[in-house]
C-alpha positions in Angstrom: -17.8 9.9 11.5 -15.7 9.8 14.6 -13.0 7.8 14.6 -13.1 7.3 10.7 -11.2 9.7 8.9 -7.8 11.1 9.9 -7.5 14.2 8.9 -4.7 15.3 7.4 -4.1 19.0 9.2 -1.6 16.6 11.6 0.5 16.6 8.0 0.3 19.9 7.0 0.4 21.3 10.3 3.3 20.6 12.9 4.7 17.2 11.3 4.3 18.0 7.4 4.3 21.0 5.9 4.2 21.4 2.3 3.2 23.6 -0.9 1.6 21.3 -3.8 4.6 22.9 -6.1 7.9 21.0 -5.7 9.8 23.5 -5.3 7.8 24.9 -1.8 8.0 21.4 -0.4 9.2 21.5 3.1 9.2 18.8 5.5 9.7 19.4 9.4 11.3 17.3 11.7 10.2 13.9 12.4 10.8 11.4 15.3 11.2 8.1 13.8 12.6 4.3 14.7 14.9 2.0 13.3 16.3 2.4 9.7 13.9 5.5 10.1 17.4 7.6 11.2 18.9 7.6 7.4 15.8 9.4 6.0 16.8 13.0 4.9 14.8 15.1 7.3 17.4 13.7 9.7 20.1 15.4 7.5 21.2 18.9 9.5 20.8 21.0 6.5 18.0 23.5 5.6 14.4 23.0 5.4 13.9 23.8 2.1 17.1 21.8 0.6 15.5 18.3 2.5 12.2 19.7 0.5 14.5 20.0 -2.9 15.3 16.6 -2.1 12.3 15.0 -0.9 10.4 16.3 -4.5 13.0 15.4 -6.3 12.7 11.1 -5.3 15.8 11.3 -2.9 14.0 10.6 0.4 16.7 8.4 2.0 20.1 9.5 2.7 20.9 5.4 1.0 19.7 7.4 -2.5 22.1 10.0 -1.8 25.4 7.4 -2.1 25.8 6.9 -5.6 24.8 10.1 -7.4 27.2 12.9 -8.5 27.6 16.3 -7.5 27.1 17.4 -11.0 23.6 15.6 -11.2 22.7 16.2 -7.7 22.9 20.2 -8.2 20.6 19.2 -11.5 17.7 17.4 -10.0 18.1 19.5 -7.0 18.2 23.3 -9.5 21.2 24.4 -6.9 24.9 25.4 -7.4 27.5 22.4 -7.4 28.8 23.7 -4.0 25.8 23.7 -2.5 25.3 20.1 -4.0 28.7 18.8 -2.4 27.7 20.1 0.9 24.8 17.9 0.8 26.6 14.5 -0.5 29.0 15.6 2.5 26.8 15.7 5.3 24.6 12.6 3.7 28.0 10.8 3.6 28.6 11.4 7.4 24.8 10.9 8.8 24.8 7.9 6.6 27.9 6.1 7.7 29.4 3.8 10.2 26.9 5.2 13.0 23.8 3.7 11.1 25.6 0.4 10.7 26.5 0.5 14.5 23.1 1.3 15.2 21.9 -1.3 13.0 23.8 -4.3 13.8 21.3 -7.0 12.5 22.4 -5.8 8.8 25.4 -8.1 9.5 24.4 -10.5 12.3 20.3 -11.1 10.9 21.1 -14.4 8.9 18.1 -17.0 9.1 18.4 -20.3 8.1 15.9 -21.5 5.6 14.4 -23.8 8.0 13.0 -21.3 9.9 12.0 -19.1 6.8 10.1 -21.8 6.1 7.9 -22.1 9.0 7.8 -18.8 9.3 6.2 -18.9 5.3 3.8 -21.5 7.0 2.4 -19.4 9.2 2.0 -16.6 7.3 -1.4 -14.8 8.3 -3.7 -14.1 5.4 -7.1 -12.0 4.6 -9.9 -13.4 3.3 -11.5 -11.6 0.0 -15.0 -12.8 0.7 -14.3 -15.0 -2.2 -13.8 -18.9 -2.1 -12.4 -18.8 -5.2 -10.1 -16.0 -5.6 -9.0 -16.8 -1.9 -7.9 -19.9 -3.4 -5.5 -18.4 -6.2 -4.1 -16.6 -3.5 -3.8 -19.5 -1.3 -5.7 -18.3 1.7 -6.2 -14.3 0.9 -4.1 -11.3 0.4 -0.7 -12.5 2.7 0.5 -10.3 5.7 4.5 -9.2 5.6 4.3 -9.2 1.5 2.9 -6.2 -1.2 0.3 -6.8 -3.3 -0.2 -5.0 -6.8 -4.0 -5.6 -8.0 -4.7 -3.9 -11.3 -7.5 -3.8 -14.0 -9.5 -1.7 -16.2 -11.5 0.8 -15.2 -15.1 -0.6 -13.1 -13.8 -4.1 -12.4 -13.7 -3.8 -9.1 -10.6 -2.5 -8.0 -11.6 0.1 -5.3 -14.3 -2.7 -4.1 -12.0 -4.9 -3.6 -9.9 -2.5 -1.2 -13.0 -1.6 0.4 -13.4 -4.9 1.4 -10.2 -6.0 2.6 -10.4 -2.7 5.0 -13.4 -4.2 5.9 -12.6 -8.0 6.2 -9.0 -7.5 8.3 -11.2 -6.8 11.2 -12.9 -9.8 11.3 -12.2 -11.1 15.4 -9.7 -14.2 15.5 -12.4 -16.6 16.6 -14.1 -16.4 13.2 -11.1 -16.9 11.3 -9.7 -13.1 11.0 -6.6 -10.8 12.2 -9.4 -8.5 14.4 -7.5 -5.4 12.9 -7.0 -2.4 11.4 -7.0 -0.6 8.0 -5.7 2.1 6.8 -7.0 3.3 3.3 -4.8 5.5 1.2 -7.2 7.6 -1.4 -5.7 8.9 -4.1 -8.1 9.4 -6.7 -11.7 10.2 -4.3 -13.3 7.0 -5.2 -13.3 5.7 -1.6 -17.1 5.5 -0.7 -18.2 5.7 2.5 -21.5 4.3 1.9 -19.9 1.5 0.6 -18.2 0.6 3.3 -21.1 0.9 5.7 -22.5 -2.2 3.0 -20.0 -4.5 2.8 -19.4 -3.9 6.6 -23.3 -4.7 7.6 -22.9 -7.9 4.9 -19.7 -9.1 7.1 -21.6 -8.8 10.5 -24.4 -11.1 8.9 -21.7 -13.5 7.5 -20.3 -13.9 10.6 -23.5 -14.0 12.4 -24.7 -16.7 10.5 -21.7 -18.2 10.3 -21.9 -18.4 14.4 -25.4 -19.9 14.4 -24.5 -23.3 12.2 -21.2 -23.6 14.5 -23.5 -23.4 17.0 -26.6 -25.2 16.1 -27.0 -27.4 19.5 -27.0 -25.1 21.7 -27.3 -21.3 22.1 -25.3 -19.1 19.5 -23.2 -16.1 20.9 -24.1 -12.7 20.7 -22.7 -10.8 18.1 -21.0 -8.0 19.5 -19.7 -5.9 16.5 -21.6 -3.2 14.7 -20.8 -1.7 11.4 -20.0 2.1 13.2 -17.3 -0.5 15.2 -16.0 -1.6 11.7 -15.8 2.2 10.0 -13.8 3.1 13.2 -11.1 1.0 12.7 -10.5 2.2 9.0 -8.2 5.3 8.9 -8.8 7.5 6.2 -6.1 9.4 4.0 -7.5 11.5 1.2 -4.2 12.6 -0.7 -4.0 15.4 -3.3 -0.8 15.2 -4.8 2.4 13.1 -5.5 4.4 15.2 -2.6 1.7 14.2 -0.4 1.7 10.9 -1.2 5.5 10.7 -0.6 5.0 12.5 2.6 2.4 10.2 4.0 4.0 7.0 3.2 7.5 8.5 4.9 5.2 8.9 7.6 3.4 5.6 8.4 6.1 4.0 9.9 5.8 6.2 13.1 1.5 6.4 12.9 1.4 2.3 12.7 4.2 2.1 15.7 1.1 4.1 17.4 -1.5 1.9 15.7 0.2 -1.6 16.3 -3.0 -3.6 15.1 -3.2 -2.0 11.9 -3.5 -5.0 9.6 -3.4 -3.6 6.1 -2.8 -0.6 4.6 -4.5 -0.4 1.1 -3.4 2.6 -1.5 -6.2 3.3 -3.9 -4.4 4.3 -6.6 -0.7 4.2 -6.5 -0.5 5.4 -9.9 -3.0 8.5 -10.0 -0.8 11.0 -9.4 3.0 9.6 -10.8 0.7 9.7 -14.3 -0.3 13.2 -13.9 2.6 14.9 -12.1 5.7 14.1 -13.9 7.6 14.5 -16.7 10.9 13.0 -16.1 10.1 9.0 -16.3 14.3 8.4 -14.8 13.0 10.9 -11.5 9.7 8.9 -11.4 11.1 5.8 -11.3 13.6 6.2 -8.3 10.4 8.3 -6.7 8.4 5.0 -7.4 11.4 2.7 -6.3 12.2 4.4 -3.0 8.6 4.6 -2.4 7.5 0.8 -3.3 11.1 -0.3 -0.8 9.5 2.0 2.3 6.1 -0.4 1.8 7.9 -3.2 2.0 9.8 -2.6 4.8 6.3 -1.6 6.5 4.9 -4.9 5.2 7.9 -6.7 6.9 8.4 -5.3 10.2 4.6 -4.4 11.0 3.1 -8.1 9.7 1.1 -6.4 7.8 -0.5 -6.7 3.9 -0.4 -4.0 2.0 -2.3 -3.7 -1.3 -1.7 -1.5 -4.2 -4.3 -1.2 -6.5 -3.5 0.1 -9.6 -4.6 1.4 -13.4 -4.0 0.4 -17.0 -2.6 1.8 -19.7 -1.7 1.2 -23.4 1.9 -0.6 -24.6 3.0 -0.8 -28.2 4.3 -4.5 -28.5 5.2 -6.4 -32.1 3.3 -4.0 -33.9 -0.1 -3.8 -31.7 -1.3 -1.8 -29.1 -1.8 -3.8 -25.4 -3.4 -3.4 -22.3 -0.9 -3.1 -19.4 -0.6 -1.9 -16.1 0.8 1.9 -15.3 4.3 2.7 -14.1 6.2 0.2 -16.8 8.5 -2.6 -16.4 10.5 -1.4 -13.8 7.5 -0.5 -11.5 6.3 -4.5 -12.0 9.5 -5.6 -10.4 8.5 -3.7 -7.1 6.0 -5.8 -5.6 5.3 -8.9 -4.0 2.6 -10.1 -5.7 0.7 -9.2 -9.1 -3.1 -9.8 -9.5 -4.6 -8.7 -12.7 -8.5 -8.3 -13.0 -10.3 -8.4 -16.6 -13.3 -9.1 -18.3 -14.0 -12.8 -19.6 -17.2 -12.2 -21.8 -19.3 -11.0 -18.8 -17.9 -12.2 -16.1 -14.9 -10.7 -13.7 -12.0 -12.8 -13.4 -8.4 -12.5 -11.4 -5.2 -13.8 -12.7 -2.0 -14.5 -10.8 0.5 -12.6 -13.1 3.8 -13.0 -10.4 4.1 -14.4 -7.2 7.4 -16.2 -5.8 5.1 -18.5 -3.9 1.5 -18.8 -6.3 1.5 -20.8 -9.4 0.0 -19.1 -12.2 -3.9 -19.6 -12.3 -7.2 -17.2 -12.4 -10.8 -17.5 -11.3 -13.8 -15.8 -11.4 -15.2 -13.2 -8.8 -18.5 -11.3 -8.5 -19.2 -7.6 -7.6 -22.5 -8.0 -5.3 -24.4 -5.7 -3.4 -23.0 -7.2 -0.5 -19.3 -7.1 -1.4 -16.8 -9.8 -3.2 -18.0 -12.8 -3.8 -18.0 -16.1 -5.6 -19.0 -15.6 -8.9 -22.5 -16.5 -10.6 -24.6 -16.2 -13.0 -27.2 -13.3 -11.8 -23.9 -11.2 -11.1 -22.3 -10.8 -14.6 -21.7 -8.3 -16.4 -24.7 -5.9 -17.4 -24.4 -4.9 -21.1 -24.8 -1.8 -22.2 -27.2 -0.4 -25.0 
């Protein structure tokens, strides 16, 4: 559909270009803005040493400052020399230059009054639900990230869907009349889903136009649900490297896309659960990965969502449901939603939030998208 999914040849081809395996990962040159400048493809060294690096979680030259030679040459599988080349040339890109060039690192101090109203005025998007909006105290908030996780069918990828979906709604009705972009990691993005939840948006709103306008004659909806797919840029991503490479890269594709409102990953775990082995590499991977999205979140306005899985923990002698990616992974965003089952109904709880209380409510899956929950949409038991 034209205008729907971005292909990602414009990765692999003359901006990214990169072998599944690690070790053929090589990343060409990229123009980028702002603190942009201290990411290693900057560094004047080979291709296939910022590729080393890159696979192996150091993807700004800030991750370079406090590791050793010794270790580097390790991570990297390269000779020491070769390894103290690289801290050498980091050390110099890296340096008083990007602290000239960056001058709001010292002189960007805000008083709290100001934070303040500028927490007030926070935009926010609406999950189609009364009730869950609630919790969240208006929707899923713009310039903060947003970890939503649960079991396997609760709703997850529906829930991303219609965010995409709902960030477009125009600013007379209530919306941010933007963008999305939808980060697929696992194929469960559905198209024809979309096209739903879209057409049951364009009736909300239509209906919603005809009681504000009861006495006299109601506007004509303009929007379709192709105008709504549009707007939604598609990633499909195969592996870790390309999930690394894609988020390094959004920075310059939403300074092209300025009204790109969310960008939702679906999942963030997939691949860091298949790919890797060494849990200290995945973490800085993970960390470097999760501080990139926040700056995005930050300096774009935007919300971004990461939905993620479950997975078992052995606590005091019992096995527990848990999110993936561990404790140091649930320090990296935001926010923390956590779907579940109670009986047969869905419910979201606020797990951490440094501006939400603690609290949960019930949601409903519907043919038409999120909604408040009731009793014809529970949970259908299995035989």
């Amino acid at each position: 559909m034209k205008g729907f999914e971005v292909d990602l040849t414009r990765l692999r081809g003359g901006i990214f270009h990169f072998r599944r395996q690690k070790e053929d990962l090589r990343l060409g040159g990229i123009e980028s803005e702002g603190d942009e400048k201290m990411d290693v493809w900057r560094l004047p060294i080979s291709a296939s040493l910022r590729g080393k690096l890159i696979s192996a979680g150091y993807t700004s030259v800030t991750s370079l400052s406090s590791v050793s030679s010794a270790n580097l040459a390790q991570d990297l599988n390269i000779s020491n020399s070769e390894a103290l080349n690289v801290l050498k040339v980091a050390s110099h890109s890296g340096g008083s230059e990007c602290l000239n060039e960056n001058p709001s690192i010292i002189n960007g101090a805000q008083n709290a009054w100001d934070l303040l109203h500028e927490e007030e005025s926070l935009t926010h998007i609406t999950t189609s639900c009364a009730d869950l909006d609630g919790i969240l105290g208006g929707g899923i908030h713009c310039k903060e990230v947003t970890e939503i996780g649960g079991v396997p069918g609760i709703g997850k990828t529906q829930l991303g869907i219609q965010l995409a979906v709902n960030v477009q709604i125009p600013h007379e009705f209530g919306g941010l009349g933007g963008k999305a972009i939808y980060i697929d990691t696992e194929g469960s993005f559905m198209v024809e889903r979309a096209l739903q939840i879209a057409d049951a948006c364009i009736e909300d709103m239509s209906e919603y136009n005809r009681f504000l306008r009861k006495d006299c004659q109601p506007c004509q909806m303009k929007m379709e649900p192709k105008d709504i797919l549009e707007k939604i840029f598609y990633f499909r991503i195969c592996s870790y490297t390309e999930q690394i490479a894609l988020i390094n890269y959004l920075d310059k594709f939403i300074a092209e896309h300025k009204d790109v409102k969310v960008v939702v990953v679906d999942s963030v775990t997939f691949h860091f659960r298949q790919d890797f082995e060494d849990m200290a590499l995945r973490t800085r991977v993970l960390s470097e990965m999760a501080l990139k999205l926040m700056k995005l979140a930050k300096k774009f306005s935007l919300a971004v969502v990461l939905l993620n899985q479950v997975t078992m923990k052995h606590a005091e002698g019992s096995f527990q449901l848990t999110l993936a990616l561990g404790d140091s992974w649930s320090h990296s965003c935001t926010n923390r939603v956590i779907l579940y089952w109670k009986g047969d109904e869905r419910h979201a709880y606020i797990d951490k939030s440094p501006s939400l209380r603690s609290a949960s409510a019930p949601y409903s899956v519907t043919t038409r998208g999120i909604r408040n929950s009731a009793s014809s949409h529970k949970r259908i038991k299995m035989m």
